[in-house]
C-alpha positions in Angstrom: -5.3 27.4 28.5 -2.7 25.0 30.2 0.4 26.3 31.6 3.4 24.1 29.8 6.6 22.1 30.9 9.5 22.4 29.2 8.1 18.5 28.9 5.3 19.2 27.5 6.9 21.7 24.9 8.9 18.8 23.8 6.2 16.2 23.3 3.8 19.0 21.2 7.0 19.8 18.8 7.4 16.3 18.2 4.2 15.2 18.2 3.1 18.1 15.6 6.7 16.6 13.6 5.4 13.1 13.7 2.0 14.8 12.2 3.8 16.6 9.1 6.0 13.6 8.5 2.7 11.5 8.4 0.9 13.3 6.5 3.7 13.9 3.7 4.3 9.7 3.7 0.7 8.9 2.8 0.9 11.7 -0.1 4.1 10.8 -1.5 2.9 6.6 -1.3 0.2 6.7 -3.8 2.5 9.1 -6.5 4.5 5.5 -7.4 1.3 3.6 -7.1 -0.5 5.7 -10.2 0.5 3.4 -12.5 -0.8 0.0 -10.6 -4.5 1.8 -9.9 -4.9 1.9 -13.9 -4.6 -1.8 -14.1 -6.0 -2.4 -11.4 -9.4 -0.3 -12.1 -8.6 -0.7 -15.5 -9.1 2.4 -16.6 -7.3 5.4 -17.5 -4.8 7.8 -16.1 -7.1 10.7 -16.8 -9.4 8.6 -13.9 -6.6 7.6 -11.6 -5.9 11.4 -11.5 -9.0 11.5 -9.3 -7.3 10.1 -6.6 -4.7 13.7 -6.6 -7.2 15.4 -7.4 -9.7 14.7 -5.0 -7.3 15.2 -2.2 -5.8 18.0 -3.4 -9.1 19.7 -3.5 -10.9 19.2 -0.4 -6.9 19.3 1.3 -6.6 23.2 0.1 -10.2 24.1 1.3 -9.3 22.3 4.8 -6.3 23.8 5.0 -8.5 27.5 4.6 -11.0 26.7 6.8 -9.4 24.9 10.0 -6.9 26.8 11.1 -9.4 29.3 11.7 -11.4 26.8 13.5 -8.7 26.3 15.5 -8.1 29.8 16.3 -12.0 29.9 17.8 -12.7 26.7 19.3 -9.0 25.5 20.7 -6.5 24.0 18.4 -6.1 20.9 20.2 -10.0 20.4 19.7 -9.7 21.0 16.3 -6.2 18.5 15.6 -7.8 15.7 17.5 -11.4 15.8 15.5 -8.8 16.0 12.7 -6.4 13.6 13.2 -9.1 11.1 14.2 -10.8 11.7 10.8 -7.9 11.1 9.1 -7.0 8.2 10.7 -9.7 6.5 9.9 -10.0 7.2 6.5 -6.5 6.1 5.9 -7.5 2.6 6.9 -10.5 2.8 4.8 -8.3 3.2 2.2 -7.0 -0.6 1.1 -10.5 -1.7 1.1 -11.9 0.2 -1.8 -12.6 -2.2 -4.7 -13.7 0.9 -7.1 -11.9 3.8 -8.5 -15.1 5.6 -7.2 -14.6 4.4 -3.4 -10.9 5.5 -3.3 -11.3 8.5 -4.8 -14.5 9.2 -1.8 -12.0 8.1 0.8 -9.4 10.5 -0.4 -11.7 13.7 -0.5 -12.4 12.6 3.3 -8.3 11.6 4.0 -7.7 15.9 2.4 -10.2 17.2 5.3 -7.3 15.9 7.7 -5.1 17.8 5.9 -6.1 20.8 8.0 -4.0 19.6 10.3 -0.5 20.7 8.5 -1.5 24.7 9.1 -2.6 23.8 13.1 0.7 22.1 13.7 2.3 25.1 12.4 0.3 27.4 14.5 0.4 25.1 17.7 4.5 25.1 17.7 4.2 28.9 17.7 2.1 29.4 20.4 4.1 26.4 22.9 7.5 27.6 21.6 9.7 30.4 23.0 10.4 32.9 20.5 14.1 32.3 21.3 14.0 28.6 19.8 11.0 29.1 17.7 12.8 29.1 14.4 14.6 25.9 15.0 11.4 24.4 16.0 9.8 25.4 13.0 13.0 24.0 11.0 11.8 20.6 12.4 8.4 20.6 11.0 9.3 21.7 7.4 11.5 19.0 7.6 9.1 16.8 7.8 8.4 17.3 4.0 12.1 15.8 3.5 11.8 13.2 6.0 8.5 12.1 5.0 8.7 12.2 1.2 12.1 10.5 1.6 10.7 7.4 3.6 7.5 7.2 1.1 9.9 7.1 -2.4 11.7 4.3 -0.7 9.6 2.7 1.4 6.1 2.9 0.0 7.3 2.2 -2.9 8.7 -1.2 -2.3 5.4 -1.9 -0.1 3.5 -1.2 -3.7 6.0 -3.5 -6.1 6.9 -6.3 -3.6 3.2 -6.3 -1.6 0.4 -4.0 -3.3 -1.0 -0.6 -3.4 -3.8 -1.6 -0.2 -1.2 -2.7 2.1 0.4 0.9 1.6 -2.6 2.2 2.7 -2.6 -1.1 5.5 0.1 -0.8 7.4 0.4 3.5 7.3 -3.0 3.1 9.4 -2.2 1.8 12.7 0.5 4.8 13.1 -2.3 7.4 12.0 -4.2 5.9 15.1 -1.3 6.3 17.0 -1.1 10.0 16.2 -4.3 10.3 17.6 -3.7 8.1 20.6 -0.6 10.1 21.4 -2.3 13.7 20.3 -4.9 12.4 22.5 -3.0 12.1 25.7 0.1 14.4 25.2 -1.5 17.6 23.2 -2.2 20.9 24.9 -3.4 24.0 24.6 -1.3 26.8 25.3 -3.2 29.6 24.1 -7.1 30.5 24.8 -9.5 30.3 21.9 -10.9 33.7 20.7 -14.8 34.4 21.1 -15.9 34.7 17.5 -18.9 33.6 15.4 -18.1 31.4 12.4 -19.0 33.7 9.1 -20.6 30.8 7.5 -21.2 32.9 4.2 -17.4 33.5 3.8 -16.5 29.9 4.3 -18.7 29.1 1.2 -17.7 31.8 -0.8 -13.7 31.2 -0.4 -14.5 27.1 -0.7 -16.0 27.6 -3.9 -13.7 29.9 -5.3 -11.0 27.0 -4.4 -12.6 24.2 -5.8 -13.2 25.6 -9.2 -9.7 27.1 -9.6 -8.4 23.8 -8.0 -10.9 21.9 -10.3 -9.6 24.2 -13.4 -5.8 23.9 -12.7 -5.6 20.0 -12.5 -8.2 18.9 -15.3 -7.3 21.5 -17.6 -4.9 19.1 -19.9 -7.6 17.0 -19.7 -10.7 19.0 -21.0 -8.3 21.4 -23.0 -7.9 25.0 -21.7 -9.6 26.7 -23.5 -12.8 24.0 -23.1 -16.1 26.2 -21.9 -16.1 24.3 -18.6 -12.3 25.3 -17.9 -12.9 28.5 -19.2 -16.5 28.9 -17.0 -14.1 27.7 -13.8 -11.3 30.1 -14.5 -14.1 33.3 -14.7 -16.1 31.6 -11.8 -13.3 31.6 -9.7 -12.2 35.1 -10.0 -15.4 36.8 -9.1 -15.8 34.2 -6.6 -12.3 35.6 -4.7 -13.6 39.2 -5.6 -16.7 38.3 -3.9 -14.7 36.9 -0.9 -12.8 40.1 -0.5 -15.5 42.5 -0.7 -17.5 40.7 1.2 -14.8 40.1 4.4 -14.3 43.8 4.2 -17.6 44.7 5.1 -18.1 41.5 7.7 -18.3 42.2 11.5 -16.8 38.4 12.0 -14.6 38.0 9.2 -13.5 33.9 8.2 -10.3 35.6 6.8 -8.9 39.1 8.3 -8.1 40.8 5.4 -6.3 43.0 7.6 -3.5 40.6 7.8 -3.3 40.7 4.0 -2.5 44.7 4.6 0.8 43.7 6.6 3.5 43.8 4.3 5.7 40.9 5.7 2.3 38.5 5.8 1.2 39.3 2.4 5.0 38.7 0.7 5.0 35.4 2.9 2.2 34.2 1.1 3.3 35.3 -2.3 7.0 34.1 -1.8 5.1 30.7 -0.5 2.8 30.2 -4.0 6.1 31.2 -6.4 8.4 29.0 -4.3 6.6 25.9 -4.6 5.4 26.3 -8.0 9.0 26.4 -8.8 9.9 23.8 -6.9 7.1 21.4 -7.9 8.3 22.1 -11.5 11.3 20.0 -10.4 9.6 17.3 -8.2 7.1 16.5 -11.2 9.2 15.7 -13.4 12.5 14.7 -12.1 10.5 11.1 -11.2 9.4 11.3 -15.0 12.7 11.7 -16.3 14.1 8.8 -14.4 11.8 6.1 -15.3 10.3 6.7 -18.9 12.5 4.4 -21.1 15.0 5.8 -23.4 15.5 8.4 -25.3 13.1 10.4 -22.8 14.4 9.0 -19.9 16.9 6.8 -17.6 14.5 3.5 -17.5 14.9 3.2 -13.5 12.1 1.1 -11.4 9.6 3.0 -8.7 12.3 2.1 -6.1 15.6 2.9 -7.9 14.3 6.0 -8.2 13.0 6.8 -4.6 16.7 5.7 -4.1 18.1 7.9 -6.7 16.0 10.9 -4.7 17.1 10.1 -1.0 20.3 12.3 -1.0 18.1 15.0 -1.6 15.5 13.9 1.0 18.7 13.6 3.8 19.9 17.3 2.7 16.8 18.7 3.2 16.5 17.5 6.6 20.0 18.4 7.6 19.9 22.1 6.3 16.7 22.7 8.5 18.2 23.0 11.7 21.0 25.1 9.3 17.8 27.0 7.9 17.0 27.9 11.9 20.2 29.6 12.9 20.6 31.4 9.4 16.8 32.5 11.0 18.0 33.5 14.3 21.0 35.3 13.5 20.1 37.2 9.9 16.5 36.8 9.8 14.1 35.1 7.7 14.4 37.3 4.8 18.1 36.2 4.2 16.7 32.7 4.5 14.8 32.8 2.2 17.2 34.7 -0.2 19.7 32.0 0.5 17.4 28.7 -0.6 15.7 30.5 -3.5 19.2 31.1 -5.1 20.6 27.6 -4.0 18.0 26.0 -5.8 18.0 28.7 -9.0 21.2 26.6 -9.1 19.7 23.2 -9.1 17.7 24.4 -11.7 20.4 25.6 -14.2 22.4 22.6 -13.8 19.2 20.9 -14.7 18.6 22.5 -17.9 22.0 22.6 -19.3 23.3 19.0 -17.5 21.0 16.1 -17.0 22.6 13.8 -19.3 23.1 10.9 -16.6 21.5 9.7 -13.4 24.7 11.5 -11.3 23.5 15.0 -12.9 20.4 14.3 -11.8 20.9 13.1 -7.9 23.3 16.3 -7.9 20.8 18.8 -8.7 18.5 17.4 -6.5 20.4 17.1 -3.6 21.5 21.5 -4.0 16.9 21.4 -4.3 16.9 19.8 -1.3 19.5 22.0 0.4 17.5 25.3 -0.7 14.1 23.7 0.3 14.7 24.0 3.8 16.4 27.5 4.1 13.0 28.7 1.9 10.5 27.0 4.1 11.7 28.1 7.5 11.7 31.3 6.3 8.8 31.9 5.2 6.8 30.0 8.2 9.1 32.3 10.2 8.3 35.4 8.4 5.0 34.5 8.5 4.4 34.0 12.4 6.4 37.0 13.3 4.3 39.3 11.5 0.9 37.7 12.8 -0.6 38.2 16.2 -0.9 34.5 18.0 -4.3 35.0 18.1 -4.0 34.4 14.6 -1.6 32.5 13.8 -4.5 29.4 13.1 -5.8 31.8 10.6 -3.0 32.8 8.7 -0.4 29.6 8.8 -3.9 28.1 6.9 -4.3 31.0 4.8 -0.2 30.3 3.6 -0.8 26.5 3.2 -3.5 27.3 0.5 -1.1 30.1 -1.4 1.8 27.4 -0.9 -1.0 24.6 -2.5 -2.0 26.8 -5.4 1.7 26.8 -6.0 1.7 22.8 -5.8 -1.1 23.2 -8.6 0.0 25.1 -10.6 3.3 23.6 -11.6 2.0 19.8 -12.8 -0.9 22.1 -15.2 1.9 24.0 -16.6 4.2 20.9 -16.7 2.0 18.3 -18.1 1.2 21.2 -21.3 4.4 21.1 -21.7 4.8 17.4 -22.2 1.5 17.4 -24.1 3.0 19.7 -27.1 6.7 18.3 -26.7 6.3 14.5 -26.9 8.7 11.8 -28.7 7.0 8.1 -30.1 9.0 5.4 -28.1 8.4 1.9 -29.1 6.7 0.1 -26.1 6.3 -3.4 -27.4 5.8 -5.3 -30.6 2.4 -7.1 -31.9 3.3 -10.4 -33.9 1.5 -9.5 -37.2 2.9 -9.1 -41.1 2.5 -5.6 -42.1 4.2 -4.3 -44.8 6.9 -6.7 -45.2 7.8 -6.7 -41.6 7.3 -9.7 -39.4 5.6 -7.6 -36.6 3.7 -4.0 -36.1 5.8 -1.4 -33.6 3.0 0.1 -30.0 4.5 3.2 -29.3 3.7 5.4 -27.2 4.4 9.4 -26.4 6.7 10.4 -23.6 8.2 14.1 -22.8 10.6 15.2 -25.0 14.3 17.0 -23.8 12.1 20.2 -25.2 9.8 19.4 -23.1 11.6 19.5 -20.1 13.8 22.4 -21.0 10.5 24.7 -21.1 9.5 23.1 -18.1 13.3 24.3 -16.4 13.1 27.1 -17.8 9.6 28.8 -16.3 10.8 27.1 -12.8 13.8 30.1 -13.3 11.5 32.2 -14.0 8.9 31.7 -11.1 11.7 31.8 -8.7 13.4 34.8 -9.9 9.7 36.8 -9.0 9.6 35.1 -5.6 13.3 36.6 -5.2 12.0 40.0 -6.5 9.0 40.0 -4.3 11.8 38.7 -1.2 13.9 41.8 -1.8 10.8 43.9 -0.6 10.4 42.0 3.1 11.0 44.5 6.0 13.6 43.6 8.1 12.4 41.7 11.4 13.7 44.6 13.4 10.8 46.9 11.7 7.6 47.4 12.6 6.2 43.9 12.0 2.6 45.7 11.7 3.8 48.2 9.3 1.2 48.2 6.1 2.3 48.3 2.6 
């Protein structure tokens, strides 16, 4: 344990900022290169899917396990190993000449996920508590500031360039993270002596990856498929086994003590209905604007990064907002404040996306409700959890917060599966019937489609408001169970 500068403070937050923002680039890159890898690899988008779903896979389980790693063996041990992992499999990645090799380097590039939850749990244990919130604003800002580079800059990288020199010029700044984390990170709090409960790691990891597994390739197999269906039971006795089996542990992976604290367990919750309602907008808002007409607006990869920025730039600029509102009324009215800003962008959405303006509008009020949700539930969340902890449970959050992620683009995609319209695509030069050529079509989401999709977004955020309403204030026992 090092005793800090106010230096030192400085170079963590924005080191950990740089790390988030990172991190949230090389995810949001390969979303507009989807379409490239299926020519390239020539295959099919089920396949390509891989390259999500890989990540998003080993990413959750990494996002479990190391920030209770951190908590026992140092956090700044765990980042570096971390960050030094990713690094390298981010320049690994614009060399892979098989679908098969990309998606092995992104199961490897998810492992250095983990490092999302430390940065959270580093920040709280350099921070004072009197400018913790606003230093928390800063990292989930990063998910703007990192998403909004990536629509723009990424993707013109991918159309002008390719999709490997996406991958080629993100990976000498990974290297500097670890160069920098290397030299300038510090640990301000002392591990804690525990043994590694082994037998709960496995448990919890395999109830992830089949409900992970389930959630993303159920459009593809069909939900009610036997291996779906097998995933979806396997899973659930799987977390059953977890649980019984941390309550009797001596050295637990996850305290399920910290689940007993009100304001911890709602955090969660709040987290995994929040961004399942928000991902219902951020999966298919890039849909609507470039599939071609009557489904959509027609715009290019970059046109619509460009159309997304204001909402990237709001996002960022509310965080600091998001802090204060924090400091002064506490995260609970936070968090109240960005679900119903973005119930908003949600209802203009379903009754008034009928040009590109409509769309950039309700957007930009998402992005402004992002921020004020995110710092308050990180803040909620650190608050109510010893330091000794917080490792533990800012991991534990990330995978509630990624089930969310999941759990949106399953629902959504069913949607757009049932409620499709035939576009023509392109003509084959061929007498049929009396006409001088035969129509390709091909299906896209219908308006129905997306009005569905709106419409459960609503819903999911009106139960992370109702489960909101029952946080106790930050003046209460922040120990108190339910």
């Amino acid at each position: 344990m090092e005793e800090l500068k106010k230096s030192d403070v400085y170079r963590i937050v924005a080191l950990m900022a740089f790390a988030g923002t990172l991190i949230v680039y090389v995810e949001t890159m390969i979303v507009p290169a989807i379409p490239v890898f299926i020519t390239f690899f020539n295959t099919t988008y089920n396949n390509v899917s891989w390259i999500l779903t890989a990540y998003l896979i080993t990413g959750t389980v990494a996002a479990g396990i190391f920030g209770k790693l951190g908590d026992v063996f140092g956090k700044r041990k765990v980042f570096l190993i971390l960050s030094f992992i990713y690094a390298v499999s981010v320049s690994m990645g614009g060399f892979a000449t098989t679908l098969d090799e990309l998606v092995a380097i992104r199961v490897i590039q998810g492992i250095g996920f983990g490092m999302y939850p430390l940065a959270y749990a580093i920040i709280n244990d350099v921070v004072p508590k009197s400018k913790l919130a606003l230093a928390q604003g800063l990292m989930s800002a990063t998910f703007a500031v990192g998403a909004g580079i990536a629509l723009v800059l990424g993707a013109y990288i991918t159309e002008a360039y390719s999709w490997e020199w996406s991958f080629h010029t993100i990976a000498p700044v990974a290297f500097a993270l670890f160069i920098l984390s290397y030299f300038f990170l510090k640990d301000a709090a002392a591990p804690i002596k525990e043994k590694i409960d082994i037998t709960g790691v496995v448990i919890m990891a395999s109830a992830l990856v089949s409900l992970i597994f389930a959630l993303s390739e159920g459009n593809q197999y069909g939900w009610a498929s036997p291996l779906i269906l097998f995933l979806f039971i396997f899973s659930a006795v799987a977390f059953y086994l977890f649980v019984i089996y941390e309550l009797r542990s001596k050295d637990t992976f996850i305290d399920m003590r910290l689940l007993k604290t009100r304001n911890i367990l709602i955090a969660n919750f709040v987290g995994l209905f929040t961004m399942a309602g928000m991902y219902f907008l951020f999966f298919t808002v890039p849909t609507l604007l470039q599939d071609p007409a009557p489904s959509g607006f027609g715009r290019s990869i970059l046109e619509s990064g460009l159309i997304m920025l204001p909402a990237t730039i709001l996002a960022m600029l509310f965080a600091p907002v998001a802090a204060r509102v924090t400091d002064f009324k506490g995260p609970k009215m936070s968090i109240l404040i960005g679900l119903l800003v973005s119930f908003g962008a949600f209802l203009l959405l379903l009754v008034h996306r009928g040009s590109v303006m409509d769309i950039i509008e309700a957007a930009t009020i998402l992005g402004s409700g992002f921020s004020f949700v995110l710092v308050g539930i990180i803040n909620l969340l650190l608050i109510s959890t010893p330091k000794s902890k917080a490792g533990e449970a800012t991991g534990l959050n990330t995978v509630f917060r990624e089930l969310g992620m999941t759990v949106a683009p399953a629902i959504g995609g069913t949607y757009e599966t049932i409620f499709s319209v035939k576009i023509i695509i392109g003509l084959i030069p061929y007498r049929f019937n009396g006409f001088p050529f035969i129509p390709v079509t091909y299906g896209f989401p219908s308006q129905i489609a997306y009005n569905f999709t709106y419409i459960t977004g609503i819903i999911f955020l009106l139960f992370a408001v109702l489960i909101t309403l029952l946080i106790k204030d930050k003046n209460g026992d922040k120990n108190e169970n339910i």
